[in-house]
VOGU-3710 file (C-alpha; in Angstrom, 3 decimals, decimal comma):
1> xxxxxxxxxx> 0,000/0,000/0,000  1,323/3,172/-0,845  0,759/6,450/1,187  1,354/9,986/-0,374  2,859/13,172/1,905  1,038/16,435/0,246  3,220/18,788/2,327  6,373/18,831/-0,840  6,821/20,983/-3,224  5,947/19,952/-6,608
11> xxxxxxxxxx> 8,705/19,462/-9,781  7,423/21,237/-12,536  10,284/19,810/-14,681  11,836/16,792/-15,125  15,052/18,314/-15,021  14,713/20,367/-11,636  14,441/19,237/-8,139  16,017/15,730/-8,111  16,308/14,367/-4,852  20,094/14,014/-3,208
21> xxxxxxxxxx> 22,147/10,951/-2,592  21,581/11,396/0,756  17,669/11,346/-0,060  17,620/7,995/-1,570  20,524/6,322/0,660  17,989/4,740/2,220  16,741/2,918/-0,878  18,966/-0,298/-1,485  20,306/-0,509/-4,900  23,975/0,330/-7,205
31> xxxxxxxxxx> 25,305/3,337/-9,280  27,360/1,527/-10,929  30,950/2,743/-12,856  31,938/6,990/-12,423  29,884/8,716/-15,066  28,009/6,081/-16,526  26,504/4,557/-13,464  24,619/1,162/-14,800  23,819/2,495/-18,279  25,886/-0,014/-20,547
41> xxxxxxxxxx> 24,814/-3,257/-17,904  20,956/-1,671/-19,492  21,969/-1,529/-22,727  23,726/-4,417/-23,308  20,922/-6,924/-21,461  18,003/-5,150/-19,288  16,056/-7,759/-18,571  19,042/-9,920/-17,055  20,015/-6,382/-15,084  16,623/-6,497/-13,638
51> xxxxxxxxxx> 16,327/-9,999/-12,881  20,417/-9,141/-11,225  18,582/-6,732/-9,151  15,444/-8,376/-8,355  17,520/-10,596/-6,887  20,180/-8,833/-4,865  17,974/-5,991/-3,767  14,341/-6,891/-3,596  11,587/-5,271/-5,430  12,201/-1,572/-4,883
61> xxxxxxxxxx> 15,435/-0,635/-6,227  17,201/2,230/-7,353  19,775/2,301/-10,129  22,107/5,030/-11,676  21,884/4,997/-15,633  21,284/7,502/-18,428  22,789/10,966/-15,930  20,871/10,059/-12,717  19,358/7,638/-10,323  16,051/6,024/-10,887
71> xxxxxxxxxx> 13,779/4,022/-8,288  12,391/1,115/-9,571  8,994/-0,740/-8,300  8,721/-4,129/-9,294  5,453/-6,018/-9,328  1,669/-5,712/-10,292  0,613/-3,608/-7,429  3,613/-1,425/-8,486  1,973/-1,364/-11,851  -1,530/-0,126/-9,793
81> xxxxxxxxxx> 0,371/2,430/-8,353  1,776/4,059/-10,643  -0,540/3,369/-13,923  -3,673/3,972/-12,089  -2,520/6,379/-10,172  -5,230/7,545/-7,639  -3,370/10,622/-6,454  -2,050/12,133/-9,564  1,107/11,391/-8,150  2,909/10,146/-11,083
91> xxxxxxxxxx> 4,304/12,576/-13,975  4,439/11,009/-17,433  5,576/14,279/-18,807  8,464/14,394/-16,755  9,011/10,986/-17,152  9,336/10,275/-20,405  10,691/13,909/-21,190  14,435/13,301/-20,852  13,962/10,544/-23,569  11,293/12,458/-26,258
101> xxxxxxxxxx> 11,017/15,885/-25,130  13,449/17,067/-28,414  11,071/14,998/-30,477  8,000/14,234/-29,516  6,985/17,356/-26,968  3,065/17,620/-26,138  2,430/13,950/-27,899  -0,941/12,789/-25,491  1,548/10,622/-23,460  3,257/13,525/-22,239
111> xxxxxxxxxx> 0,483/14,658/-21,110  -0,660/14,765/-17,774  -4,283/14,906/-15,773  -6,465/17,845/-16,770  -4,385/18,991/-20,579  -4,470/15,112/-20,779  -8,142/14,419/-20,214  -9,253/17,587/-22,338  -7,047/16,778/-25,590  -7,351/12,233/-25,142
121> xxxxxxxxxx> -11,700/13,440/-25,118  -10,839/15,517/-28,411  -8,942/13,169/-29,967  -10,790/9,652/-29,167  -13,250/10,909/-32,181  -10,399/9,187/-34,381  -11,319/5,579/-32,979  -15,259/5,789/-33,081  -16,881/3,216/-35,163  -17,413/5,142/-38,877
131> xxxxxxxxxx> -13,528/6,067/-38,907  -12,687/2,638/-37,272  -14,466/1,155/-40,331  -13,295/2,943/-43,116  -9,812/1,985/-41,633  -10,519/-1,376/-41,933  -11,287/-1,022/-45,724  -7,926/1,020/-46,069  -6,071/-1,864/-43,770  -7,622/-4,772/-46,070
141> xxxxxxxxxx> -6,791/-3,267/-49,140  -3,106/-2,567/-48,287  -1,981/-5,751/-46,550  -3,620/-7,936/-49,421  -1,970/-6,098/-51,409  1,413/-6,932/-49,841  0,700/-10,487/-49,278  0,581/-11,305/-52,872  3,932/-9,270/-53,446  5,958/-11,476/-50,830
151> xxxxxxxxxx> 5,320/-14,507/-52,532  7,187/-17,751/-51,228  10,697/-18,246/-49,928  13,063/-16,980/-47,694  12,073/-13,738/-46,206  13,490/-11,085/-43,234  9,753/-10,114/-41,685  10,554/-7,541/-39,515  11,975/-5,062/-42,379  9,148/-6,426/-44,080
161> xxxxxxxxxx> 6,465/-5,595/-42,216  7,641/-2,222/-40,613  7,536/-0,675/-44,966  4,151/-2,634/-44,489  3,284/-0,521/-41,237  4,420/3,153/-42,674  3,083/2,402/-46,013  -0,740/1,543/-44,201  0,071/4,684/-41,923  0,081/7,377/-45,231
171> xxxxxxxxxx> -3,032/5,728/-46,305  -4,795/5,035/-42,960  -3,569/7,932/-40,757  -3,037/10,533/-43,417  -4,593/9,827/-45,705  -1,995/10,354/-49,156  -1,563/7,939/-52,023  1,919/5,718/-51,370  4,495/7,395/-53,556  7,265/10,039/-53,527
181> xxxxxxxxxx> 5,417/12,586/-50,375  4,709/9,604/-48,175  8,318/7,770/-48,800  9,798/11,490/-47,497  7,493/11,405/-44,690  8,467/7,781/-43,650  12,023/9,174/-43,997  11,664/11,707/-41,701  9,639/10,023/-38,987  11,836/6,903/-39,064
191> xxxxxxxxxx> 15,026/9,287/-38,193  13,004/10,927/-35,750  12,209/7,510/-33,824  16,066/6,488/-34,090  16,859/9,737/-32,469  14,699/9,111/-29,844  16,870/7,053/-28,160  20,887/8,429/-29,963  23,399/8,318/-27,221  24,637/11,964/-28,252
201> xxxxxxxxxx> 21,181/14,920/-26,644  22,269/17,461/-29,121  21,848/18,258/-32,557  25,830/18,621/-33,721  25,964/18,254/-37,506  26,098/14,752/-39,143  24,902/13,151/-35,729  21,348/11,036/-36,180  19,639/13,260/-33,215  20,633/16,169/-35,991
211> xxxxxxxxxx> 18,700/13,761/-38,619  15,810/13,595/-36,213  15,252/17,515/-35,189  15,568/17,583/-39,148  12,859/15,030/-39,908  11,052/16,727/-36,769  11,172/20,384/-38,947  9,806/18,888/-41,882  7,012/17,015/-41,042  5,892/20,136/-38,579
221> xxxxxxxxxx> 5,428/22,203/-41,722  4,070/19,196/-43,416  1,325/18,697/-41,029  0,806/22,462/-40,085  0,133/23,415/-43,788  -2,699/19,795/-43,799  -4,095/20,953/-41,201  -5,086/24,273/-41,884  -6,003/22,622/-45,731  -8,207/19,909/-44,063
231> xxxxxxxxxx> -9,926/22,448/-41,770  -10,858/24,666/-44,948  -12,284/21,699/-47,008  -14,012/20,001/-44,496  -11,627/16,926/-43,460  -11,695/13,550/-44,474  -11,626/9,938/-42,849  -8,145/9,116/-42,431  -6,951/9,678/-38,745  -4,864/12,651/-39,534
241> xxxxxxxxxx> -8,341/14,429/-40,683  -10,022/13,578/-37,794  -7,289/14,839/-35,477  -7,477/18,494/-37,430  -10,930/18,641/-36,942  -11,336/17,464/-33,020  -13,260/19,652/-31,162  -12,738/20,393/-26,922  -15,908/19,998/-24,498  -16,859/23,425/-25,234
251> xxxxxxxxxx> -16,863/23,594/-29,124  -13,824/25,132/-29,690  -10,914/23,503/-31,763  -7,209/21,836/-30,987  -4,637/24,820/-31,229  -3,054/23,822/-34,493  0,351/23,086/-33,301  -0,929/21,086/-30,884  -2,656/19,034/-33,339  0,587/18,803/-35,516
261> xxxxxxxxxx> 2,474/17,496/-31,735  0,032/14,452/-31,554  0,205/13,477/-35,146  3,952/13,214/-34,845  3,779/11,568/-31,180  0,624/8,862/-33,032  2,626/8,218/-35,958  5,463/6,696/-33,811  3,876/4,895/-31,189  1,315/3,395/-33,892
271> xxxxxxxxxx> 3,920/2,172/-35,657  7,267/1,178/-33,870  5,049/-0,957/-31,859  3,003/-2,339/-34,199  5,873/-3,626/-36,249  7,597/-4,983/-33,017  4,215/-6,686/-31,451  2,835/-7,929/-35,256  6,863/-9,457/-35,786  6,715/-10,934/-32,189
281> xxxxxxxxxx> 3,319/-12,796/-33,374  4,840/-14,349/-36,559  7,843/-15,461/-34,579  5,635/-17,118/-31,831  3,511/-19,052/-35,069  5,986/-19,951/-36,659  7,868/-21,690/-33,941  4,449/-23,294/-32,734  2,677/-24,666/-36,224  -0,156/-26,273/-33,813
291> xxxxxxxxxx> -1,334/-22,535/-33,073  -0,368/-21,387/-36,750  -3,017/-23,614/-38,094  -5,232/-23,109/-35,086  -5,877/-19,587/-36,217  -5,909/-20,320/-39,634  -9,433/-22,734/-38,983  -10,420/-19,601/-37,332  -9,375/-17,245/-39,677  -11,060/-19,117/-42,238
301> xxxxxxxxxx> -14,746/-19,783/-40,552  -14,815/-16,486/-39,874  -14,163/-14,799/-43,298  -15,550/-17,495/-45,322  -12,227/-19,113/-46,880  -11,254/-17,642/-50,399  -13,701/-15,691/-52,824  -14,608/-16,081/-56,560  -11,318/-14,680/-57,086  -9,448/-17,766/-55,636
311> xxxxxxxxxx> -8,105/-15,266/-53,089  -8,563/-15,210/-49,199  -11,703/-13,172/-48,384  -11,176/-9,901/-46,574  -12,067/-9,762/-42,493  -15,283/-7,616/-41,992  -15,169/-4,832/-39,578  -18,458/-6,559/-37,915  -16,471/-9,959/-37,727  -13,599/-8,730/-35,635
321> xxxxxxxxxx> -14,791/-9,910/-32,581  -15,224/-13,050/-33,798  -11,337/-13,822/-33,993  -11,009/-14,956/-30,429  -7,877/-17,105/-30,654  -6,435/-14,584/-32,328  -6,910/-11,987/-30,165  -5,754/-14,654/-27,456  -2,313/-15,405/-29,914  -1,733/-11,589/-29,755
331> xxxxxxxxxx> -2,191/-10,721/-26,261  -0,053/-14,230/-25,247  2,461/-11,890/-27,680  2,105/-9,017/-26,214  2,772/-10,908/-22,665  6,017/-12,929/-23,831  7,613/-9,811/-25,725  5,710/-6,220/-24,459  6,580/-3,247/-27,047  7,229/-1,337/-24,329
341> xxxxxxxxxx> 9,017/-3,446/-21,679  9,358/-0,807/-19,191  8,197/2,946/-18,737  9,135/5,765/-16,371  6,929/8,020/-14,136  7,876/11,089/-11,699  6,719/10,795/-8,381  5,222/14,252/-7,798  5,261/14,192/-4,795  6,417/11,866/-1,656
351> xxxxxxxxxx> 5,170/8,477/-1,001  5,576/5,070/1,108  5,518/1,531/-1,432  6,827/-1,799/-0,217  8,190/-0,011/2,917  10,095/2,205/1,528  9,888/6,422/1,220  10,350/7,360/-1,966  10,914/11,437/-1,999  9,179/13,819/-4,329
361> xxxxxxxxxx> 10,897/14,631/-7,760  12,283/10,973/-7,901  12,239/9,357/-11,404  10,076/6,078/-10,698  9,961/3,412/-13,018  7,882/-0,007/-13,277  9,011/-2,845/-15,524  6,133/-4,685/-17,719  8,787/-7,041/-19,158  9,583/-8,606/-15,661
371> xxxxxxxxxx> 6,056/-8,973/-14,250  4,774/-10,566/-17,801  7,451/-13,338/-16,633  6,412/-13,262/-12,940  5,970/-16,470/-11,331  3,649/-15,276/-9,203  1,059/-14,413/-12,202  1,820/-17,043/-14,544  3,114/-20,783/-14,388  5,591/-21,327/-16,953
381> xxxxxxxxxx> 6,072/-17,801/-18,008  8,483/-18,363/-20,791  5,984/-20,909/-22,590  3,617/-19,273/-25,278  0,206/-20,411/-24,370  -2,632/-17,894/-25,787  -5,578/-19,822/-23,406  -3,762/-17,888/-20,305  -6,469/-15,209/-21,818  -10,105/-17,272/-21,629
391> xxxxxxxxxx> -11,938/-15,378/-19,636  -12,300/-17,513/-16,490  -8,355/-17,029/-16,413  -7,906/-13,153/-16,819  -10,724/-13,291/-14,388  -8,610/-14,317/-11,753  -5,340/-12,873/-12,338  -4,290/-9,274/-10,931  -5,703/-6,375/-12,944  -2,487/-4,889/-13,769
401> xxxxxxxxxx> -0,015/-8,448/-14,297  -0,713/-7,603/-18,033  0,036/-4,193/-18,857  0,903/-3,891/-22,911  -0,863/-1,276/-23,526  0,010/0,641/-20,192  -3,097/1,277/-17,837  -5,408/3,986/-15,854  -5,694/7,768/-17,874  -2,924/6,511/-20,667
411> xxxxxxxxxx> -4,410/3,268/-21,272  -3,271/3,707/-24,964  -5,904/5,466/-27,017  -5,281/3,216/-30,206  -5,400/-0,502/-28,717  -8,334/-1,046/-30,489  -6,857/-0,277/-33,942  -3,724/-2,299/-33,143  -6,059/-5,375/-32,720  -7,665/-4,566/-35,477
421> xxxxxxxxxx> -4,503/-4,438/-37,893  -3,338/-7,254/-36,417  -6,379/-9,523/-36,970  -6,505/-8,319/-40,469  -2,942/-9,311/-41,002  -3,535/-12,807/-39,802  -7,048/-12,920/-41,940  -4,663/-11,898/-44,944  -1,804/-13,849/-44,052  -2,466/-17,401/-42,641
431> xxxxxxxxxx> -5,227/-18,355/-45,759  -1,683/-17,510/-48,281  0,911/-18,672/-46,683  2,069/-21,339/-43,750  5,155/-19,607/-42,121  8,257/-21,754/-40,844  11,167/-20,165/-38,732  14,263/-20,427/-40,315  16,583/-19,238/-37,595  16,128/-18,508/-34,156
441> xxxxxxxxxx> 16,531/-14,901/-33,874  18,576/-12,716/-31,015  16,064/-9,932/-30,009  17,272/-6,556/-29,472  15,227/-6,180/-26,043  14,978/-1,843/-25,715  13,747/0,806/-26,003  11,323/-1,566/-28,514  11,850/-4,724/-29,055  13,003/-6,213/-32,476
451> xxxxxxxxxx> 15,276/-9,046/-34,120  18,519/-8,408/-34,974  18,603/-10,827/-37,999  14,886/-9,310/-39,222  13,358/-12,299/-38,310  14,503/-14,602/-41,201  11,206/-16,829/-41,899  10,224/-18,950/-45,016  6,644/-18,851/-46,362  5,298/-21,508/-48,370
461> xx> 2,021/-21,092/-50,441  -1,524/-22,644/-49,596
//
């Protein structure tokens, strides 16, 4: 149980008021080497760091890595805590603003409480069933599309499926024909998302976080000059239209830059972890044919098996709820290998958790990763088994042991399109091809997780 002291002064930056060495001494954990405290143990592996820690220091910790110390809570009431967050206690602003302030300033998860509320109410018009349907059109059309362009044979998926994932992105979220304008804008956000996480903060010439605050310039005029062209002829149904026409409570519209802030922040967290959650998927089929073909029945009773055409019969924005393995296969993926294994928070102000004081201005993280693997929540965590998620079974397991998609206020505002995309890639996919695993890859584990190799499968033709 955690308590919270409402006597301390409040950080109003993540940068200012950063609680001493002497404030945390208290707290067991390591700093690590002079300068770069525990940041290349993270790098290198993070989840064997935390299991280290888990181990030697119990499950509140603090560690020294990226320029300061960081407390971490470990467990599914730490998730509660801090994703739920009762008190408004927890900054995600200043906790993901070392990391994406350059890049992604005022996207809705750097948001917090009231400005958060007001522009995730404006925005969730984007998700509501018209525009969720004519993105299922857009998402059916693309993918089979793609399918019948991969053919059989050795492929790399990941590399694969992220041109998939920007390509459906121009049509879907902005709504532009694939060609020379989109292929400039998938430039420019993809070397904005590597220099999200470049080791060098500042934008010295020929470095990628240069690239990025580049990329960053251009598509801020890009989407500055749609907007104002979308509000002046009325808007469309891609996303992007939707956004630029989102209205507050009261009637009146999104500033315009502020609009332009949560295109750029949607377009990456739409897509870096829908390419990393959609490869995980594939990887976890592949390596368990028994589920592969499991789906595939489904798949097929669902949709009807091929059409007049000979070819697989697209999934029906009606029948998406009908795909219940697959939504089972997914969220068993989204368990084993969580797009975003862990995610940082700024305690506001004091509180008490698993007997420890943790002092305001702290940077607080939780770990999804570790507690997906938790003994305590689920027997043989390391197996894939989708039927963890029947509903007798969720039923009885802690609320927040399964936390993908993040929890409370910034539950993320697009899970429902992600399972949509995803069940339309299977009812695409499994009817073409069966899908073998030709080498075991070696995951690159942060900040989102993907194979090194690509993922090297081989599809064979049904």
């Amino acid at each position: 149980m955690a308590t919270l002291a409402a006597h301390d002064p409040i950080p109003t930056h993540w940068s200012e008021g950063n609680p001493s060495d002497d404030q945390l001494a208290h707290i067991p954990g390591e700093g690590g080497w002079p300068l770069v405290g525990n940041t290349l143990k993270m790098l290198k592996d993070p989840h064997a760091f935390t299991r280290h820690m888990v181990r030697t220091y119990g499950r509140v910790y603090k560690n020294k890595a990226f320029g300061g110390w960081n407390v971490v809570l470990i467990g599914a009431d730490a998730n509660e805590l801090v994703l739920f967050d009762r008190g408004k206690n927890f900054s995600s602003e200043q906790g993901w603003g070392p990391i994406l302030d350059q890049l992604f300033p005022r996207g809705l998860m750097l948001l917090d409480f009231d400005h958060h509320r007001a522009d995730r109410r404006a925005l969730s018009i984007a998700f509501k069933p018209e525009p969720m349907r004519h993105y299922s059109g857009s998402l059916n059309r693309g993918i089979a599309k793609k399918m019948e362009d991969w053919g059989e044979g050795s492929m790399q998926f990941y590399p694969s499926i992220k041109s998939l994932t920007l390509d459906l992105a121009a049509d879907s979220f902005i709504g532009i024909e694939w060609g020379p304008e989109a292929d400039r804008i998938n430039t420019a956000f993809i070397d904005m998302v590597q220099a999200s996480v470049a080791p060098v903060r500042k934008p010295l010439p020929f470095t990628q976080m240069k690239r990025g605050v580049d990329g960053r310039a251009f598509l801020v005029d890009f989407f500055t000059r749609e907007t104002h062209r979308r509000r002046a002829e009325g808007g469309g149904q891609d996303m992007f239209s939707q956004f630029a026409t989102a209205e507050y409570e009261d009637g009146s519209r999104m500033p315009v830059d502020e609009v332009v802030d949560h295109m750029n922040f949607l377009m990456m967290a739409a897509h870096d972890t829908i390419t990393s959650s959609a490869t995980s998927l594939i990887w976890l089929l592949a390596k368990h044919p028994e589920w592969q073909e499991k789906l595939r029945q489904e798949v097929t009773s669902v949709t009807g098996g091929a059409g007049s055409d000979g070819e697989p019969r697209d999934l029906a924005y009606e029948d998406m709820g009908k795909l219940e393995l697959c939504e089972m296969a997914f969220k068993e993926a989204l368990r084993m290998v969580p797009p975003v294994p862990s995610m940082p928070r700024r305690a506001l102000r004091e509180f008490e958790f698993g007997g420890y004081r943790i002092p305001a201005g702290s940077h607080v993280g939780i770990n999804q990763y570790f507690v997906h693997h938790d003994e305590l929540h689920w027997d043989d965590p390391f197996a894939f088994d989708p039927t963890r998620f029947t509903p007798d079974k969720v039923k009885a397991r802690h609320k927040y042991a399964w936390v993908p998609f993040g929890g409370g206020a910034h539950m993320c505002l697009g899970l429902h399109f992600a399972y949509m995309q995803v069940k339309i890639l299977l009812a695409q996919f499994l009817p073409r091809y069966r899908v073998s695993l030709e080498q075991e890859p070696d995951w690159q584990p942060w900040p989102i997780p993907k194979p090194k190799d690509g993922l090297r499968i081989r599809l064979e033709k049904i």
